[in-house]
Residue, then its C-alpha position, 0 to 999 in steps of 0.5 A: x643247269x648242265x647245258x652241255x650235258x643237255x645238248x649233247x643228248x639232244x645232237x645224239x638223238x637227232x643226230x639218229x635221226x639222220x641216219x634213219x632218214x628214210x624210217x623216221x621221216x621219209x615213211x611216216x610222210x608217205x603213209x599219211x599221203x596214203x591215208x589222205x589219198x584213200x580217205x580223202x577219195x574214197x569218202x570225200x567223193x560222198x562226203x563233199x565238205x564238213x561244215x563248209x569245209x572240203x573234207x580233204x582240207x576237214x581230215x588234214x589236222x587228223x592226220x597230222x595229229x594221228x602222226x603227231x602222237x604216234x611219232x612222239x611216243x616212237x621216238x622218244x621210247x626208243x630213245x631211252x630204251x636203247x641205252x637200258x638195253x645196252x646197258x650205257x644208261x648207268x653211265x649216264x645216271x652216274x654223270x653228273x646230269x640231272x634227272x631234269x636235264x635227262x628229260x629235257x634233252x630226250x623229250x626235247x629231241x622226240x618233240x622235235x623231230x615230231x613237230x618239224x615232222x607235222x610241219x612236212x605233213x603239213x606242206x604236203x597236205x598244202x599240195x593236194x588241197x587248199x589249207x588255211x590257219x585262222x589261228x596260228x598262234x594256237x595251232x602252233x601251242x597245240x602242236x607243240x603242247x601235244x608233241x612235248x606231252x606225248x614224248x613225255x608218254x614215250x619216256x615212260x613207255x620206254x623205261x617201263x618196256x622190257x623188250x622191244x615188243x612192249x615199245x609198240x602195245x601202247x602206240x599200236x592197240x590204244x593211241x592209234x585206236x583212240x585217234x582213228x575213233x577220235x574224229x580224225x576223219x569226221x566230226x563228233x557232231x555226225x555222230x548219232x547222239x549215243x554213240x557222241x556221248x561215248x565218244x567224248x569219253x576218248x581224251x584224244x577227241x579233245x586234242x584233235x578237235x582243239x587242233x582243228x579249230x586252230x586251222x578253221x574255227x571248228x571245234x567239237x568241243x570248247x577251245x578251252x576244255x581241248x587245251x585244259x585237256x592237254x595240259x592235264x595230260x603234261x601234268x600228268x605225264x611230269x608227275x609220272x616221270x618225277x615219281x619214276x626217277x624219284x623211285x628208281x623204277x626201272x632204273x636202278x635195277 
């Protein structure tokens, strides 16, 4: 394996998030304060706990995993998509670097930036309610299974996205959609019985309800099915990016 190779992709891209500082995490933090301040006032003062959780504490692993999603694909679409746009992708398809190694080192870099993102939402979050973690072991799995599976689904993105307004159709009119109706601010259990069985049928319902569970032992669904779930999707994921370079799509033409 050509770590070289790999760490100088992954030092580029982060290295593009320092000088986009203020896009990349400085304005992703305030948005979701906003969401937390609106929501947690406007509906905590009716809603006061969810399950003998305050609801401000209730709606936190939400908004960290509604910024989690959107941040991973962002990041790791563009990532890949500026160097076809300018045309420097053919240099590095012909460097001797591995379809592998290419993958590693830009989904590496997206998931990175994503999860020490989540983890300054989280800090912040700390501030204005009190927070626990009963499982940290299995908040941090989730963090980062969700983090590496999403910017795996912004690879794709990036390289099947022929301009700049394709990059956002996905995040913008079917992740962020699926996570607001996926119980990010309310539990499925709240529902009337109709509308739960619907609701189960939106996959982001199980990555937010094992995430949650991680933070207070609360759960929508089996701990086992979210994470089956997730892996489901990296599985997925893999074998749609294996096939993409296997058959050149988008790249060798």
């Amino acid at each position: 394996m050509n770590i070289y190779a790999i760490r100088a992709i992954y030092r580029f891209e982060m290295a593009r998030t320092r000088r986009t500082l203020m896009q990349s995490i400085v304005a992703p933090v305030i948005s979701t304060s906003l969401y937390f301040i609106v929501f947690g006032s406007a509906i905590g003062s009716r809603i006061k706990e969810v399950n003998g959780v305050s609801y401000g504490a209730f709606i936190v692993p939400g908004l960290i995993m509604l910024s989690l999603l959107s941040q991973s694909i962002s990041n790791a679409s563009f990532g890949i998509y500026f160097p076809r746009f300018t045309g420097t992708i053919y240099e590095l398809l012909s460097a001797p670097v591995s379809y592998f190694e290419i993958v590693i080192a830009y989904v590496g870099a997206a998931a990175t930036k994503s999860i020490l993102l989540g983890v300054i939402i989280l800090a912040t979050a700390a501030l204005f309610v009190p927070i626990q973690i009963q499982h940290p072991f299995w908040m941090l799995l989730f963090l980062l299974l969700t983090a590496v599976t999403f910017s795996l689904l912004g690879f794709i993105i990036g390289i099947w996205a022929d301009n700049f307004e394709k990059l956002q159709i996905v995040p913008l009119l079917v992740i962020t959609p699926l996570t607001f109706l996926g119980g990010s601010f309310y539990s499925v259990d709240m529902l009337p019985p109709a509308w739960r069985v619907i609701t189960l049928f939106n996959p982001i319902v199980y990555l937010i309800s094992g995430f949650r569970w991680s933070f207070y032992g609360l759960a929508d669904v089996a701990v086992g099915v979210s994470l089956g779930m997730t892996a489901a999707f990296l599985g997925l994921f893999l074998a749609i990016t294996a096939w993409i370079f296997k058959t050149g799509y988008r790249l060798k033409s």
